[in-house]
N, C-alpha and C positions, 0 to 999 in steps of 0.2 A: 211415584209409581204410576198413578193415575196419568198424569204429563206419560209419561214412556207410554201406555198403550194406547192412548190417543197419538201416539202421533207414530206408532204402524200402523193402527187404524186409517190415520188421512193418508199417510205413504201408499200404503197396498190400495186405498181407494185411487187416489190420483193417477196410478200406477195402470189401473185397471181402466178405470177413464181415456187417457191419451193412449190407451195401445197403439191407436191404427194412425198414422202419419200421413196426410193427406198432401197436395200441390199448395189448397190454400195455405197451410200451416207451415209448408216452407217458406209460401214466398211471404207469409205474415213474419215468418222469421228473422229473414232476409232480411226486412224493412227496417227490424228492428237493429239489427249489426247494423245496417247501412247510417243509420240516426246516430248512432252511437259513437260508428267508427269516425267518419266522415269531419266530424271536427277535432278529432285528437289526430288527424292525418294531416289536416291545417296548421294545426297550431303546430306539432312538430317540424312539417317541411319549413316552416315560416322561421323559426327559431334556429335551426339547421343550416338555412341558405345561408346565413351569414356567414357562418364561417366556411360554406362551401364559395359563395362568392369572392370571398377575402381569397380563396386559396388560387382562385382561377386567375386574379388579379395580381396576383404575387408569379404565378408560374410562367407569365408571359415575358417575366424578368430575365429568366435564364434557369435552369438544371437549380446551380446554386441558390437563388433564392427559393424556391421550391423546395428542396431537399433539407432547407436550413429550416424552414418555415412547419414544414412537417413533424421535422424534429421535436421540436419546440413543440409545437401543437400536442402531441402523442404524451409529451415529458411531461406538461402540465395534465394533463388527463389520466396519466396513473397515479400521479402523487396525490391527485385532488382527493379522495376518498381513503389517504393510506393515514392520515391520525384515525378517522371514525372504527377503520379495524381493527388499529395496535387498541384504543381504549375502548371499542365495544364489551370486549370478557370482562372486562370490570367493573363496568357501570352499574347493570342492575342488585351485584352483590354490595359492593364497597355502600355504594347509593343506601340500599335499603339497609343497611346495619345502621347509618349514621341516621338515618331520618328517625331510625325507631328506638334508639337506642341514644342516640347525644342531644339529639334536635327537641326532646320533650314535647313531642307533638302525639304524642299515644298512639289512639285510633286512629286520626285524622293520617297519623305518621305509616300506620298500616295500611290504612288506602292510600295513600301513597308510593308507600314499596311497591304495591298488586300494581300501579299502573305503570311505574318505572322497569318492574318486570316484563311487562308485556311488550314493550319494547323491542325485547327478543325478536319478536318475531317482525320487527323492522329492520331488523341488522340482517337478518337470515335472507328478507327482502333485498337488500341492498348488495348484499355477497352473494343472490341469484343474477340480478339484475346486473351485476359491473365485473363478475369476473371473466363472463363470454367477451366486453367489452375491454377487458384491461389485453388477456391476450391478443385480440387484434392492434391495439397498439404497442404492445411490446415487438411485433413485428415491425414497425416501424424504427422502432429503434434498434432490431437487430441489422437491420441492413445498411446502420451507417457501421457497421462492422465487415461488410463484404467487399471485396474488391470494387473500383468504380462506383462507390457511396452514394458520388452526387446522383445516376440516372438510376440503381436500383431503387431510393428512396423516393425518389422522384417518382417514377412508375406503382411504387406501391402507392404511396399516397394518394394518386389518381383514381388508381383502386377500390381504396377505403374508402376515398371521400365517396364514391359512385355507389359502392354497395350500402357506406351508411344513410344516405342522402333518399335511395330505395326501398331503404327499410321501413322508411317512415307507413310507407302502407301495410305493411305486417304487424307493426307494432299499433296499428290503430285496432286491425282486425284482431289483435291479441286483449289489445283494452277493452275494447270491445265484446269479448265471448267471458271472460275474466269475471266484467259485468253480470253479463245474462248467466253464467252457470251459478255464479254465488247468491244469484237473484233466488232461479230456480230449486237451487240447493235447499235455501233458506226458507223455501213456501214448502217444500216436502214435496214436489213438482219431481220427481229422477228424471221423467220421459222430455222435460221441454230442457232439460240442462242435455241429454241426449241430442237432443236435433240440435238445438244450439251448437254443440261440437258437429258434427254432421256435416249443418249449413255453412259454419264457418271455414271446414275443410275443403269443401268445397269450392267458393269466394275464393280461400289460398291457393289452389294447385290454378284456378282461372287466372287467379291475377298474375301469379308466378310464369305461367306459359305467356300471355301476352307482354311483360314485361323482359323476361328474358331473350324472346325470341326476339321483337325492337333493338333489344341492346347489342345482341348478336349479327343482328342484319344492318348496323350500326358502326361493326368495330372498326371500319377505318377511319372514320372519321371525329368520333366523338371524344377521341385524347387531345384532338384540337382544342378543344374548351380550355382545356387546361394549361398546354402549352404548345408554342410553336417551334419547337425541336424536332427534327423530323427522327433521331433517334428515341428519343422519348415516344414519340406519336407509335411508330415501329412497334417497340416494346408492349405497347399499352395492348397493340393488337392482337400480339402474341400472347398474352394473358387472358384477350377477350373471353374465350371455353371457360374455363376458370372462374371469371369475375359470374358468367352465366351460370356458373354449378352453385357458385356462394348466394346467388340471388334466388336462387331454387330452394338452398339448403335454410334461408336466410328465412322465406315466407313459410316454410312449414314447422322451422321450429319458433319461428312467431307467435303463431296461432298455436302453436303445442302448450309453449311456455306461459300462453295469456291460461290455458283452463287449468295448468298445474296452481295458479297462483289463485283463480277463483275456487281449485279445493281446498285452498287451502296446504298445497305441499312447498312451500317454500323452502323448506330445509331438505328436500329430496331434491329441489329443481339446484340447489348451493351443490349437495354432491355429482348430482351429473355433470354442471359446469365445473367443478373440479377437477376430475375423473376424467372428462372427457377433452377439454382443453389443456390443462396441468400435466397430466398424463401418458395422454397420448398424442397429441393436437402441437405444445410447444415440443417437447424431445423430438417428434418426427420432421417438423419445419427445420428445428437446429441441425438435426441431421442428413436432412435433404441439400439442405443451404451449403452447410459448411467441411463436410464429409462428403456427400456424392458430386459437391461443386456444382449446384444446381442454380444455389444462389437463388435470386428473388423468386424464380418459379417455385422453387423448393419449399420457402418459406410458406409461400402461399397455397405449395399445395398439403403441407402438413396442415396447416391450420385448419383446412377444407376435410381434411380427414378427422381433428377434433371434429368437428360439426357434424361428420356426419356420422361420427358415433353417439352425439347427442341427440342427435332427430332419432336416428332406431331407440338410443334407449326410453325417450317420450313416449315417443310411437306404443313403444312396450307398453309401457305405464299406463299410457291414456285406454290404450286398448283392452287391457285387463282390470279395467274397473267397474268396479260393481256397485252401478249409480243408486240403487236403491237403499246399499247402505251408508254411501255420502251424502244421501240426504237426511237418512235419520242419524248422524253424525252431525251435520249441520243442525238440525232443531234441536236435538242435544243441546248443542253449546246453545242456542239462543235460548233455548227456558232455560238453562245455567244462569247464563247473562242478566234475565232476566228478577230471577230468583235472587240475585246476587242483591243486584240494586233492589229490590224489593226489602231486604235483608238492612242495608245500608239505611234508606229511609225511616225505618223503624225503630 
C-alpha cells in the first residue's frame, strides 16, 4: 500500500518536473537513440548483406536462378518458426503440471512453472515480430503461382530483398525507443518516455523522406544490382512507387512497433499483425493478383494495404495513451518483481 502511493507521489512529481520540453532535451534525446540505435543498424545490415549479396550474385545468372533462389529463400523463412507455434500453447501448461506434480521438485518445481510461464510473453514476442515478416514471404511464394513465374518472382524478390535490407534502419530506431520508453517507464519518468516517442518519430519520418526519395530518384537503375535482364530491370521500375510507399510504411511502423514492445503490448502489436496482414493485407494481394490479373503489382499492393492498416492502427494506440498510467503500471510490476524475489529468498 505504502509502495502504491509512493510511487504516484514520484509519478505526479517527475510529471510535474519535466513539463516543459526544451531544444537541449531533444537534442540530449536524440544522442541517446542515436547511441543506441546506431549499432543494432550494423550489426543487422552486416548479418543481412549476406544473404542480399548471395541473392545479387545468383540474379546475374538468369530470371531462373533468381526466381528459384528466392523460392527457396521465402520456403525456408516461413517454416523456420512454424514447430515453435504449433508447440508454444502447450508448453507452459503441459511443462508446469509435470515439473510440479511428476518431477518431485516441490517449491523449487513452482518457481519453475512461474518462469516456464512467463515465457508467454516470448511467444507473443515472437508472433509480433514474424507474422508482418511471414506475410511478406508468402508473397513470394505466391507468385511462383502466376502466370510467367520466373520474372514476377524475380521482381518481387528484388523488392523484398531492397525494402528488408532498408529496414534495417527502422528496426535500429525501434530497438532503440523500445529501450528508452521501458527505461523511462520503469524510473516512473511518463514525460522522457513522451519525447523519446516524439524524438524518435521524428528521426523516422527524416530518415523515411531521405531514403525514399534516393530510392525513387534511383528507379532506373538500381534493379541492375540485382540482375542484368532488361525485362526484370523494367519491371523493377515499374514497382519503384510501390517499393517507396513500403519504405515509408516500413520506417514508421518501425518506430511504432519498437514503443508498443517497450509497453509492453506484445499481445496487442500479435493482433494487429494479424488482423491486419491475415485479414486484410494477404485476401487483398490474392485478389488483386489473381482476380483483377494484376499479378505481381497486385500482390504487392495488397500487402502495402496490410501495412497501412497497421501503421493507423499503431498510430491509434500510440496516440491514445496515457503515459502517466504506463508508468505506474510499469513500477507496479517492478515492486511485484521485486517483492517476489524478496519472497523467494526468505
Amino acid at each position: 500500500m505504502e509502495e502504491g502511493l509512493l510511487l504516484v507521489k514520484e509519478g505526479e512529481k517527475t510529471s510535474s518536473e519535466s513539463s516543459s520540453i526544451t531544444w537541449g532535451v531533444l537534442v540530449g534525446e536524440m544522442k541517446r537513440l542515436g547511441f543506441i540505435a546506431a549499432p543494432m543498424v550494423a550489426v543487422t545490415l552486416s548479418q543481412y548483406l549476406l544473404q542480399v549479396i548471395s541473392t545479387m550474385m545468383v540474379g546475374h545468372l538468369g530470371e531462373l536462378s533468381l526466381s528459384s533462389t528466392a523460392i527457396a529463400t521465402s520456403l525456408s523463412g516461413v517454416t523456420g518458426y512454424s514447430f515453435l507455434v504449433i508447440l508454444s500453447p502447450f508448453l507452459p501448461f503441459s511443462s508446469c503440471r509435470c515439473i510440479l506434480f511428476k518431477s518431485g521438485l516441490d517449491n523449487l518445481g513452482g518457481a519453475l512453472a512461474i518462469d516456464i510461464s512467463i515465457w508467454l510473453n516470448v511467444i507473443f514476442l515472437v508472433l509480433y515480430m514474424s507474422l508482418e515478416w511471414w506475410s511478406f514471404e508468402l508473397l513470394i511464394l505466391l507468385s511462383g503461382l502466376l502466370p510467367n513465374p520466373e520474372l514476377e518472382t524475380s521482381v518481387l524478390s528484388v523488392c523484398l530483398n531492397t525494402i528488408s535490407t532498408l529496414y534495417a534502419i527502422p528496426y535500429g530506431f525501434g530497438a532503440a525507443v523500445s529501450t528508452r520508453v521501458s527505461n523511462e517507464l520503469g524510473a516512473g519518468n511518463p514525460q522522457g518516455a513522451r519525447v523519446a516517442v516524439f524524438v524518435v518519430m521524428f528521426l523516422a519520418v527524416m530518415e523515411t523522406t531521405i531514403v525514399s526519395s534516393t530510392l525513387f530518384a534511383t528507379r532506373r537503375i538500381f534493379g541492375y544490382t540485382f540482375s542484368n535482364e532488361k525485362e526484370v530491370v523494367d519491371f523493377v521500375t515499374s514497382m519503384a512507387p510501390l517499393v517507396c510507399l513500403s519504405v515509408i510504411m516500413d520506417s514508421l511502423q518501425g518506430v511504432l512497433s519498437g514503443v508498443a514492445r517497450g509497453c509492453g503490448w506484445q499481445h496487442i502489436g500479435a493482433y494487429v499483425n494479424l488482423g491486419a496482414f491475415y485479414l486484410v493485407g494477404i485476401p487483398m494481394a490474392a485478389t488483386l493478383a489473381f482476380w483483377v490479373q494484376l499479378r505481381g503489382k497486385g500482390l504487392w499492393i495488397g500487402i502495402q494495404a496490410g501495412a497501412v492498416v497497421q501503421t493507423i492502427l499503431l498510430s491509434i494506440i500510440t496516440s491514445c495513451t496515457n503515459w502517466e498510467k504506463q508508468a505506474i503500471k510499469a513500477r507496479e510490476r517492478l515492486f511485484e518483481g521485486r517483492s517476489y524475489g524478496n519472497n523467494e529468498v526468505m
